[in-house]
C-alpha positions in Angstrom: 94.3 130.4 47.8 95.4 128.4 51.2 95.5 125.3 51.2 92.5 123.3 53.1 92.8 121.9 56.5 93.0 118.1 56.8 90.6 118.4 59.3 88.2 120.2 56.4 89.0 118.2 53.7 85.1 115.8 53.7 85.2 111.9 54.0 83.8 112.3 49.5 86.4 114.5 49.4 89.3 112.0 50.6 87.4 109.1 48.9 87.5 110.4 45.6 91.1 111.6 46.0 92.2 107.6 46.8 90.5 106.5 44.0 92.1 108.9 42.0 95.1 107.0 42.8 94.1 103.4 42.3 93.3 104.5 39.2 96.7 105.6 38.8 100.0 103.7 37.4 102.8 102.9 40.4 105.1 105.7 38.6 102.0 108.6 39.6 103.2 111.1 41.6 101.1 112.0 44.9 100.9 115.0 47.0 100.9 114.3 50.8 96.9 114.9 50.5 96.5 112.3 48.3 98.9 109.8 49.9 97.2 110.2 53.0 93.8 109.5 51.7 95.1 106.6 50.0 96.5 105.3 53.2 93.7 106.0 55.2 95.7 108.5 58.3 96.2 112.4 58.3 98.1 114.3 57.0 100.3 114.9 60.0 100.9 111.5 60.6 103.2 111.4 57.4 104.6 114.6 57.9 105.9 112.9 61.3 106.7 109.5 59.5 108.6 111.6 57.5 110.5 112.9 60.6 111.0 109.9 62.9 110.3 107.1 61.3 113.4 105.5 59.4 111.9 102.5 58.0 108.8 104.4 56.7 107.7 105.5 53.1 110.1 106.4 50.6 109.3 110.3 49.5 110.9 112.8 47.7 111.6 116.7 48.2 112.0 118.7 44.6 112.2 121.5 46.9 112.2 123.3 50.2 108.2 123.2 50.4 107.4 120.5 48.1 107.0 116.9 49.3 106.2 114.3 46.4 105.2 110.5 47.1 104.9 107.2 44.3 102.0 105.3 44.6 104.4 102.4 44.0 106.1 103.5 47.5 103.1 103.7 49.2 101.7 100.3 47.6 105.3 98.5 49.0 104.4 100.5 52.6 101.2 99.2 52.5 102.3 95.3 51.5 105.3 94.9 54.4 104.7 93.4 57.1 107.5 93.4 59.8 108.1 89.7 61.2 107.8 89.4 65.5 109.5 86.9 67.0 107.5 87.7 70.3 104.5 89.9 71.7 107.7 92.3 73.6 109.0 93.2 69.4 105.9 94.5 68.8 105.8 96.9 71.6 
């Protein structure tokens, strides 16, 4: 069976998936599905965090096709918050 399209995937459906993993213990690991829900973005904006951004969330790849996240990688993502010294930093 394919996988479901992001785009498919219903706002119940994406709710019950993130409290799936507040539910969860820090050491639970997430499929990219259930990060994103939990984070609140798509799907493809991890996939390209993943890709270009450096100081993003910590994941790990058991395989080729297979990407795993912690909730207690998200939960640090979610509690940094990046100091600015000026408006022109955050830009």
């Amino acid at each position: 069976m394919a996988k479901k399209l992001w785009k498919n995937v219903t706002e119940d459906e994406k709710m019950k998936m993130k409290q799936f993993v507040i539910n969860n213990p820090p050491n639970t690991p997430l499929t990219p599905e259930y990060a994103a829900s939990y984070l609140g973005v798509s799907t493809a904006t991890l996939q390209k965090m993943r890709c270009e951004d450096t100081n993003g969330i910590a994941f790990f790849k058991p395989s080729h096709r297979c990407v795993v996240y912690y909730k207690r990688d998200l939960d640090e993502y979610l509690t940094y918050e990046p100091a600015y010294h000026s408006t022109a930093q955050y830009a």
